[in-house]
C-alpha positions in Angstrom: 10.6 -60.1 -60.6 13.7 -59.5 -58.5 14.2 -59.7 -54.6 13.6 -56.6 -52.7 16.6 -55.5 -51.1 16.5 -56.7 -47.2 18.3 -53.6 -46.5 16.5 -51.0 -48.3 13.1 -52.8 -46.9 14.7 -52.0 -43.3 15.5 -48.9 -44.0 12.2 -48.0 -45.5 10.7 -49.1 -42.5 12.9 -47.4 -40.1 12.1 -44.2 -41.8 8.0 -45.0 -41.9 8.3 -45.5 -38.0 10.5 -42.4 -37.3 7.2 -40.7 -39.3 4.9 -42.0 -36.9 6.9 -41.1 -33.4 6.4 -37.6 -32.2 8.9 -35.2 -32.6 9.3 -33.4 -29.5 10.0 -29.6 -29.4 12.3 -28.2 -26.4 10.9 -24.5 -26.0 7.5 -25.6 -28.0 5.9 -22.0 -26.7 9.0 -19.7 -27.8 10.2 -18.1 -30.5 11.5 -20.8 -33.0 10.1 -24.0 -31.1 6.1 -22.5 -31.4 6.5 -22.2 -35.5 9.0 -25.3 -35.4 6.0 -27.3 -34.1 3.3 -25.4 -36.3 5.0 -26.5 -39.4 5.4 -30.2 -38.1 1.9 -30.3 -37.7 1.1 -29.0 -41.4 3.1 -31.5 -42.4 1.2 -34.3 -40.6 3.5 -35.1 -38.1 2.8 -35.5 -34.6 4.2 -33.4 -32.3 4.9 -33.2 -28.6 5.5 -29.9 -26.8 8.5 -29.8 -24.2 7.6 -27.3 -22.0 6.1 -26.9 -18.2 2.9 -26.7 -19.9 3.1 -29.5 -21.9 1.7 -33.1 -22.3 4.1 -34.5 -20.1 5.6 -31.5 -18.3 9.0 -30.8 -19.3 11.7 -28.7 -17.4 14.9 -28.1 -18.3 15.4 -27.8 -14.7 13.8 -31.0 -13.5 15.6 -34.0 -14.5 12.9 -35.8 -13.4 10.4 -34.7 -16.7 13.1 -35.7 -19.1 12.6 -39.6 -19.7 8.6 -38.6 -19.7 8.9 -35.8 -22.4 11.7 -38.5 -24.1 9.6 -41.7 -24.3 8.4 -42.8 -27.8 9.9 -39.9 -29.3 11.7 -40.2 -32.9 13.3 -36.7 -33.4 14.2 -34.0 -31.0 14.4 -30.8 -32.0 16.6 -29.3 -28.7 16.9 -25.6 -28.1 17.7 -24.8 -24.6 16.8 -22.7 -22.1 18.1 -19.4 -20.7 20.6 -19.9 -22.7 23.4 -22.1 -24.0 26.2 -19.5 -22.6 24.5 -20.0 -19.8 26.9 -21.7 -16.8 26.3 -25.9 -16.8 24.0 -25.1 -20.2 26.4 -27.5 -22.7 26.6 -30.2 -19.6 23.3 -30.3 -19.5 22.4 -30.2 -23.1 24.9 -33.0 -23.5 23.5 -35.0 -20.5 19.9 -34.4 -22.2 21.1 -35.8 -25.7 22.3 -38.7 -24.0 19.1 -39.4 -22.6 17.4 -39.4 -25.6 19.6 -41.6 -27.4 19.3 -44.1 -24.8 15.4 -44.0 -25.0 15.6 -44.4 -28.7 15.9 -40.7 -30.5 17.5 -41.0 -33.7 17.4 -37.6 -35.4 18.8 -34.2 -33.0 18.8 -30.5 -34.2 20.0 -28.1 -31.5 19.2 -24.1 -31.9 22.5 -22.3 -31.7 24.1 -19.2 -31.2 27.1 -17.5 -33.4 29.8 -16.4 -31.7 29.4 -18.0 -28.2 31.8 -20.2 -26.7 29.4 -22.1 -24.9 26.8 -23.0 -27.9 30.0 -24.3 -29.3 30.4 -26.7 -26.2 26.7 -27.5 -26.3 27.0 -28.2 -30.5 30.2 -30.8 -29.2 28.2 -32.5 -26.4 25.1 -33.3 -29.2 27.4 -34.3 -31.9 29.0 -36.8 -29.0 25.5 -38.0 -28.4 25.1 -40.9 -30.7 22.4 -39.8 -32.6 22.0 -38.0 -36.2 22.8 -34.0 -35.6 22.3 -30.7 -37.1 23.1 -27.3 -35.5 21.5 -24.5 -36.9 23.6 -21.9 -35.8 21.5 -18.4 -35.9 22.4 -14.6 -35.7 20.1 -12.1 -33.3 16.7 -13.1 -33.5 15.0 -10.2 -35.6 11.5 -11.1 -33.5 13.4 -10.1 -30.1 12.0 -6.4 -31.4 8.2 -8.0 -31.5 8.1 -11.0 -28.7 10.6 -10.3 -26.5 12.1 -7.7 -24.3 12.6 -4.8 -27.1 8.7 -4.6 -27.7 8.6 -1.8 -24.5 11.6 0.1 -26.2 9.7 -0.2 -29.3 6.1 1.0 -27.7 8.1 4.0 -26.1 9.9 5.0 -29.3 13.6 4.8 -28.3 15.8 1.3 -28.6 18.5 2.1 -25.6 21.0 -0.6 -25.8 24.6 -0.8 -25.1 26.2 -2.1 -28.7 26.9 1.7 -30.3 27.3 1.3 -34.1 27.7 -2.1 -34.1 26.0 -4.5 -37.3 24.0 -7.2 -36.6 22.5 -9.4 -39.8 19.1 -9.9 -37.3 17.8 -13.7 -38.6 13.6 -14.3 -38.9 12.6 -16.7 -36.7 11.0 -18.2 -39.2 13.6 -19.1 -41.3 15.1 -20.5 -38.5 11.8 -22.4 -38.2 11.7 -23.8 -41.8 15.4 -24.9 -42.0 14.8 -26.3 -38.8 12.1 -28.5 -40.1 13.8 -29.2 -43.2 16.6 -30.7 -40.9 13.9 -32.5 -38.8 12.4 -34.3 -41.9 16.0 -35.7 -43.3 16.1 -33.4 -46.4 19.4 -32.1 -44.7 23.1 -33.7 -44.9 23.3 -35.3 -41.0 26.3 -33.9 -39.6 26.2 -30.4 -40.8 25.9 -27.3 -39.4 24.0 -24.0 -41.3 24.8 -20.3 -39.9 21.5 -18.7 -40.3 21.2 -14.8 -40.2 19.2 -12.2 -42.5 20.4 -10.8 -45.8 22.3 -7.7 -44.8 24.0 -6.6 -41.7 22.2 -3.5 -39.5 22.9 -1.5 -36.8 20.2 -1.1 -34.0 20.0 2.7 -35.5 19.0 1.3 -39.0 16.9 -1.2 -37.4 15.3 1.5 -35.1 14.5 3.7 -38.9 13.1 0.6 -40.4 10.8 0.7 -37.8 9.6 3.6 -37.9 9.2 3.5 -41.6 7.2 0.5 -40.9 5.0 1.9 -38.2 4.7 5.9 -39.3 6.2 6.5 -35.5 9.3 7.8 -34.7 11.4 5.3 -32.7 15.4 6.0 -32.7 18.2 4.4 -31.1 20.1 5.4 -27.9 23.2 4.1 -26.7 23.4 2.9 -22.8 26.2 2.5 -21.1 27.3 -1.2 -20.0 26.1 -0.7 -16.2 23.1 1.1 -17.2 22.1 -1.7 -19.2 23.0 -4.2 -16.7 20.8 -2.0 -13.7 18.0 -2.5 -16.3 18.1 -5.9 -17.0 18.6 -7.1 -12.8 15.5 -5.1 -12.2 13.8 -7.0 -14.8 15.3 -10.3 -12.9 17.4 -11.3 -16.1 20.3 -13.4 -14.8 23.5 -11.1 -15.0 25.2 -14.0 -17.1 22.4 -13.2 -20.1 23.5 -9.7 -19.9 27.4 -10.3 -20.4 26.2 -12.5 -23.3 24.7 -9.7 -25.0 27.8 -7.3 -24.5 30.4 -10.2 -25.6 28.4 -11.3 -28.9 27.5 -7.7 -29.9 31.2 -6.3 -30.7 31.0 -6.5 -33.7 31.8 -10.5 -34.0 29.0 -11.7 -35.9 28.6 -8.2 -38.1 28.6 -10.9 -41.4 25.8 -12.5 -43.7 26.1 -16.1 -44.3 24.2 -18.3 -46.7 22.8 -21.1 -44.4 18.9 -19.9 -45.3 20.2 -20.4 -49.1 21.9 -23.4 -49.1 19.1 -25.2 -47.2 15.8 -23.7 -48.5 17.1 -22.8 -51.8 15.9 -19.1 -51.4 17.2 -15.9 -49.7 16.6 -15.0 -45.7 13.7 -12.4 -45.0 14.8 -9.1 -44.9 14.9 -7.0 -41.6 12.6 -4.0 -43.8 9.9 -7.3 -44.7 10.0 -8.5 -40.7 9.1 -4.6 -39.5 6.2 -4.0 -42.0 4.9 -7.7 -41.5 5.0 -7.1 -37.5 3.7 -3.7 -37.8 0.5 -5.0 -39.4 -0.3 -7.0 -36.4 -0.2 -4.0 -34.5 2.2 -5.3 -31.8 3.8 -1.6 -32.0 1.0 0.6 -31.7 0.7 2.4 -28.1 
């Protein structure tokens, strides 16, 4: 019988011990981190939850909670909040990548945005890191209509927003959620980076009629103007910053598909008309 390979033995090990550390998942309670961590789980992997109510605390805004949340942890699956257009965001995310290197994280994905200048600073800082990367670069989030700040439009019937006739190819969180996990697991290239959206580009009108097909009720969409929509969002306490974000990356920049759900899961992205029937049935929309 011939000698095992010393190297391949290492590397066996290496990988059985990344299986056994704890991935931990920034934003654990949001949109993409709560189904990121549900599928880790189905999977048998053990999971830590970054978040203020998590097991240790973890603020993005605390320093202090990083090397906790960090400790023992094998992969990191990093998606920041507000914001990564936020002010200091890509400092911070780099800063925080850092920190896990040093504490021995060997495997980063970071959540990112199309079309902002700042996710493309934060995707720079992680890739600087030391650690194995993948950005998963996504389109508007399709669930912001369901678990966000659209379900009130929604429940009142009109969409008021300030982005006219302008396409958006609105991504399903999870999608976003199994690439994500597919990156986490090493059955994607290190080093790459996958634009996730859906599998057409709508306007908020068409988005607004596949509602209502999907619900019976008439909801339509209403253009604001800029300062309307900014008066709304400060009385909701949304940083002004968030609002800007939304004007600048709605212009029509990101009104393209591209194949990043494909290439990774080997099957097409959810469409928009399959995310509105499947989040009518839970009866998020009815008054």
């Amino acid at each position: 019988m011939e000698d095992e390979d010393p190297a391949a033995l290492t590397e066996d090990m290496r990988n059985t011990n990344q299986e056994t550390r704890p991935t931990l998942v920034t934003g654990g309670t949001g949109k993409t981190g709560r189904r990121v961590a549900e599928r880790l789980r189905d999977l048998g992997r053990p999971v830590r939850v970054g978040s203020r109510s998590g097991t240790p605390p973890f603020s993005w805004e605390d320093p202090t909670t990083w090397e906790p949340a960090l400790k023992g942890v094998g992969d990191l699956y990093l998606s920041y909040q507000p914001d990564l257009a936020v002010p200091g965001a890509p400092e911070t995310v780099g800063r925080f990548a850092r920190a896990a290197v040093d504490l021995g994280v060997r495997r980063i994905v970071l959540l990112s945005g199309r079309g902002e200048e700042g996710a493309l600073a934060a995707e720079r800082a992680v890739a600087g890191a030391g650690a194995e990367w993948t950005v998963v670069r996504c389109s508007f989030f399709a669930q912001n209509f369901n678990e966000s700040f659209l379900v009130p439009q929604v429940l009142a019937g009109e969409i008021a927003l300030p982005v006219g006739g302008v396409r958006e190819p609105f991504v399903d969180a999870d999608d976003i959620a199994d690439v994500a996990v597919a990156a986490l697991t090493g059955k994607v290239r290190a080093g790459s980076v996958h634009e996730l959206t859906g599998p057409r580009a709508l306007s908020f009108a068409e988005a607004a009629a596949e509602i209502s097909a999907a619900t019976g009720r008439a909801v339509r969409y209403t253009e604001l103007t800029h300062e309307a929509f900014a008066a709304a969002l400060a009385q909701e306490g949304v940083p002004p910053e968030l609002g800007d974000l939304f004007a600048a990356v709605l212009d029509g920049r990101n009104a393209y598909t591209a194949d990043g759900v494909q290439e990774v899961l080997g099957r097409p992205p959810k469409d928009f008309a399959a995310f509105a029937r499947e989040a009518a049935a839970t009866g998020v929309w009815t008054p």
